[in-house]
C-alpha positions as CSV (number, residue, x, y, z in Angstrom):
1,X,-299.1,-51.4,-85.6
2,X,-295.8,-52.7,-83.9
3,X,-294.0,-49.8,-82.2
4,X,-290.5,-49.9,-81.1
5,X,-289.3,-47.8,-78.4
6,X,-289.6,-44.0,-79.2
7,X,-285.0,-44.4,-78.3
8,X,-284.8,-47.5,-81.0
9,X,-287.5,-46.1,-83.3
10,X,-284.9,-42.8,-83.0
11,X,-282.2,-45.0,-83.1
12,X,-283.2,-46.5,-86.5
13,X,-283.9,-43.7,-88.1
14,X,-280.2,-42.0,-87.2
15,X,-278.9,-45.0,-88.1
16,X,-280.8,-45.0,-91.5
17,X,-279.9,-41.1,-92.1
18,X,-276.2,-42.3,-92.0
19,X,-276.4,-44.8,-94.7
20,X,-278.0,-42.1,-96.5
21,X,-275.2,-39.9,-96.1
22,X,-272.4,-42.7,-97.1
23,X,-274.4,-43.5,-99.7
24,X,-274.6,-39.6,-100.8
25,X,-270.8,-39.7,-100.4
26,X,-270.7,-42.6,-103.0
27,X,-272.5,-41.1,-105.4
28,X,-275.1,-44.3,-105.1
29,X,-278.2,-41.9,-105.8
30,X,-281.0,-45.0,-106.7
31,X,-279.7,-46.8,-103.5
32,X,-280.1,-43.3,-101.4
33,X,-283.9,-42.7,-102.6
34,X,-284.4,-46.0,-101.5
35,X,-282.7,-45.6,-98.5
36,X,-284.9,-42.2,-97.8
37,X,-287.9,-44.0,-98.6
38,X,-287.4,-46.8,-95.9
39,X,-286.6,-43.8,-93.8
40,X,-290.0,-42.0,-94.4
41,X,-291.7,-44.9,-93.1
42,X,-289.4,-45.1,-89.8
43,X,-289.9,-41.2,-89.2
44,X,-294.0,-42.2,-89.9
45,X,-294.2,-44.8,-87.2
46,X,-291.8,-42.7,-85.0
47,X,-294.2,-40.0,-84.8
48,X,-296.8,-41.8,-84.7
49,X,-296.1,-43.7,-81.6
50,X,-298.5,-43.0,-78.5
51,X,-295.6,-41.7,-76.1
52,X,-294.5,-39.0,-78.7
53,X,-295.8,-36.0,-77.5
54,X,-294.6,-36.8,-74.1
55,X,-291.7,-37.8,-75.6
56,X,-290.3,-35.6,-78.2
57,X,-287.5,-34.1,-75.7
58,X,-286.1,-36.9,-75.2
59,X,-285.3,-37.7,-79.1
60,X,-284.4,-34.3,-80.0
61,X,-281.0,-34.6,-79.7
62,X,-280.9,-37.4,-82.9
63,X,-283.4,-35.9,-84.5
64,X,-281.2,-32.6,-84.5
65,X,-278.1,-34.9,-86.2
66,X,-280.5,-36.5,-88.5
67,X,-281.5,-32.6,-90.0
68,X,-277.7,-32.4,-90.1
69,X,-276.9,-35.3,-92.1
70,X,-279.4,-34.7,-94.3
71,X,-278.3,-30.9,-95.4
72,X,-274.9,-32.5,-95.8
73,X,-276.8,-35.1,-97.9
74,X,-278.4,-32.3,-100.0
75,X,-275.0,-30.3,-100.7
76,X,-273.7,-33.6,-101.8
77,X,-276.8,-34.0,-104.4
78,X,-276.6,-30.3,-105.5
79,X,-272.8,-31.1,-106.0
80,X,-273.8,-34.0,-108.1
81,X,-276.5,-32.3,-110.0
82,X,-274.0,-29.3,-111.0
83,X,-271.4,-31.5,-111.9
84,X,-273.8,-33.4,-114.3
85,X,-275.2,-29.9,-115.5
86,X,-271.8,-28.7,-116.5
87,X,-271.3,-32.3,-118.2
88,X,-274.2,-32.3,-119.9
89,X,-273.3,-28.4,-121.2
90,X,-269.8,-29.6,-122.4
91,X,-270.9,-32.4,-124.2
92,X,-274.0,-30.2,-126.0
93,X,-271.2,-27.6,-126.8
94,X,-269.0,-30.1,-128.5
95,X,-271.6,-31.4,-130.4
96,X,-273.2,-28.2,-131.7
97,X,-269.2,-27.6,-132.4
98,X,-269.2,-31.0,-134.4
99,X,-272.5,-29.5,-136.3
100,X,-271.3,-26.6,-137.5
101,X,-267.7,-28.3,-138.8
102,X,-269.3,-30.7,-140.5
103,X,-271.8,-27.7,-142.0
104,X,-268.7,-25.9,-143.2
105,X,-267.5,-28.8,-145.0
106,X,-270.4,-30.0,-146.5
């Protein structure tokens, strides 16, 4: 296995964790799990680089903003998700409204 630097292996993975939060802001939820799942494997290979235990003090400082861009990342997705929820309830109300017009009629 190629290893980048444990900085650039850090590095990438911030940088990846802000696409994921622009992409959160967009509302571009496929692009974001794919986005997380390239990330996975960066965060895989960072901590499994031979220098990390030595190491990990050094990288704490991004590690710390990636654990903050991804709550703000998770706010956005519970945002989302209750915005769909109420959608979803509106639109079962109106039909179930539509039912029972159409049962008075009949």
């Amino acid at each position: 296995m190629e290893f980048l630097s444990l900085q650039q292996g850090a590095d990438k993975v911030l940088r990846l964790s802000h696409r994921m939060l622009e992409t959160a802001e967009q509302g571009e939820w496929d692009l974001l799990g794919q986005l997380e799942q390239e990330r996975s494997r960066s965060l895989d290979s960072l901590f499994q680089h031979p220098q990390m235990p030595n190491a990990l003090p050094t990288i704490a400082h991004a590690l710390q903003q990636v654990m903050e861009l991804d709550r703000r990342c998770i706010a956005l997705g519970q945002q989302a998700r209750d915005a769909m929820a109420a959608e979803i309830k509106q639109q079962s109300q109106g039909q179930h409204a539509v039912r029972r017009y159409l049962d008075c009629q009949g």
